[in-house]
C-alpha positions in Angstrom: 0.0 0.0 0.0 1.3 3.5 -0.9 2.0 6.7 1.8 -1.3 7.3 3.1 -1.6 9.8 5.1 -3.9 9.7 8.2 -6.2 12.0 9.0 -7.3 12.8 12.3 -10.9 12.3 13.0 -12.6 14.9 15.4 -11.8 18.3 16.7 -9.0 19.8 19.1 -9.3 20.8 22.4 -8.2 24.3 21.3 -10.8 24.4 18.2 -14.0 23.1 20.7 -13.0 25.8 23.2 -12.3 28.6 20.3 -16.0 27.2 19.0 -17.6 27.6 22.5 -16.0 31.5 22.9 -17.9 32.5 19.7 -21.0 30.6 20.5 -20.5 32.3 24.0 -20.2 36.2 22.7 -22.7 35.5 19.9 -25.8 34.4 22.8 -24.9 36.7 25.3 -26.4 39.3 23.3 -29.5 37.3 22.3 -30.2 36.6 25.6 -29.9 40.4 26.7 -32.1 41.3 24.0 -34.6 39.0 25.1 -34.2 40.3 28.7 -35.1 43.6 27.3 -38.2 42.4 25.3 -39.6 40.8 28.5 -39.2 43.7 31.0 -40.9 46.0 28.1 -43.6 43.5 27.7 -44.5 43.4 31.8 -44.1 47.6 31.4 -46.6 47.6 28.3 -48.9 45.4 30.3 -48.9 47.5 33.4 -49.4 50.7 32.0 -52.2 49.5 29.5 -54.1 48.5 32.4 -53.6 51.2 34.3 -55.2 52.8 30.9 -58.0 50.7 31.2 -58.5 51.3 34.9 -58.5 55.3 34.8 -61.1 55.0 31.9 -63.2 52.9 33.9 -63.4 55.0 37.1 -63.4 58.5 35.0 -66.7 56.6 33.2 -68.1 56.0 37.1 -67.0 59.5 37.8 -69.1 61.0 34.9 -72.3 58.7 35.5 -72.5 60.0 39.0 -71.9 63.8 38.3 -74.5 63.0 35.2 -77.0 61.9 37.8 -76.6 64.3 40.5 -73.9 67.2 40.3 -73.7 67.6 43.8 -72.5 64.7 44.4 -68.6 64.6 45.6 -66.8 62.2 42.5 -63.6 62.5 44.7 -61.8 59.0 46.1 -58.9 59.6 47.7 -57.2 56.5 47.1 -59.2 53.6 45.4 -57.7 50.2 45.3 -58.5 48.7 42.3 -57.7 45.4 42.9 -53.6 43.4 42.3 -51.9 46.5 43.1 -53.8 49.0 41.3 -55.0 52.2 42.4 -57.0 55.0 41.3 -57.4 58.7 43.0 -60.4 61.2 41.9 -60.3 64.6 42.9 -62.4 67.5 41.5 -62.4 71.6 41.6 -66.2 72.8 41.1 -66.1 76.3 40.0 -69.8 77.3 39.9 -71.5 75.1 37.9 -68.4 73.2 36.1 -66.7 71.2 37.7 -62.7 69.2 36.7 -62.5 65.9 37.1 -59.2 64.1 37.4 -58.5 60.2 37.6 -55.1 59.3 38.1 -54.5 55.3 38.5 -50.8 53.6 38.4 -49.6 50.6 40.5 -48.8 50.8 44.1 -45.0 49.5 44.3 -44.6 49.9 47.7 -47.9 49.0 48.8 -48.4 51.8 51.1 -51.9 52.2 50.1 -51.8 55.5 48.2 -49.9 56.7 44.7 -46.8 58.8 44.8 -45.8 60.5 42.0 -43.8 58.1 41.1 -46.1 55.8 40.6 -49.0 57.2 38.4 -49.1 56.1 35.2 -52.2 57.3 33.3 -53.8 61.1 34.2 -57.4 62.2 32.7 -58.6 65.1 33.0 -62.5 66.5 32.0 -64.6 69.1 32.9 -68.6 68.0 33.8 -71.2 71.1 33.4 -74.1 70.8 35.8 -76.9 70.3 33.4 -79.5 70.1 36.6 -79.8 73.5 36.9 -82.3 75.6 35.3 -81.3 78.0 32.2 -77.5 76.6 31.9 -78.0 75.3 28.6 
């Protein structure tokens, strides 16, 4: 039989560890992005339900000033329900009067919103309709 030369079958040490480097630095990335994509997602979440929630008690707000404009629409500090919480508070000036919801979640679960923690503001203004010769 003539020179044959052998080839080795299988890798090095050094090529399955230069292999696993570049793997390495090419994941670490991937997984940072994916990281990322999940906190976002949890933030989207919250804050669309907070959306949800303000638009909800502004709605309850509306329905009771629509029914009787005397009635006080403030709360100071609604739970909402899994950390949620909503605050009304209204300014009558004769026979308007501004509404404004503020919900967000409670991170420290003291029981009220700081600043901090409000996510969604609306603001309207309710005319009393009730009262003779305003419209």
């Amino acid at each position: 039989m003539g020179n044959r030369r052998r080839h080795p079958r299988g890798l090095t040490l050094m090529e399955v560890l230069v292999a696993s480097a570049l793997l390495g630095i090419a994941l670490v990335p991937a997984f940072d992005m994916v990281t990322r994509g999940m906190v976002l997602a949890r933030d989207v979440e919250v804050r669309t339900r907070a959306v949800f929630l303000a638009e909800r008690e502004m709605e309850i707000a509306l329905a009771k000033a629509t029914e009787n404009f005397s009635t006080s629409l403030a709360k100071p500090s609604a739970d909402l329900g899994d950390g949620y919480r909503a605050t009304v508070t209204e300014t009558t000036s004769g026979l308007m009067k501004t509404v404004i919801v503020q919900a967000g979640f409670d991170a420290d679960r003291n029981g009220t919103l700081s600043s901090g923690e409000v996510l969604v503001t609306f603001a309207t203004v309710v005319a009393d309709t009730t009262t003779p010769g305003t419209l």
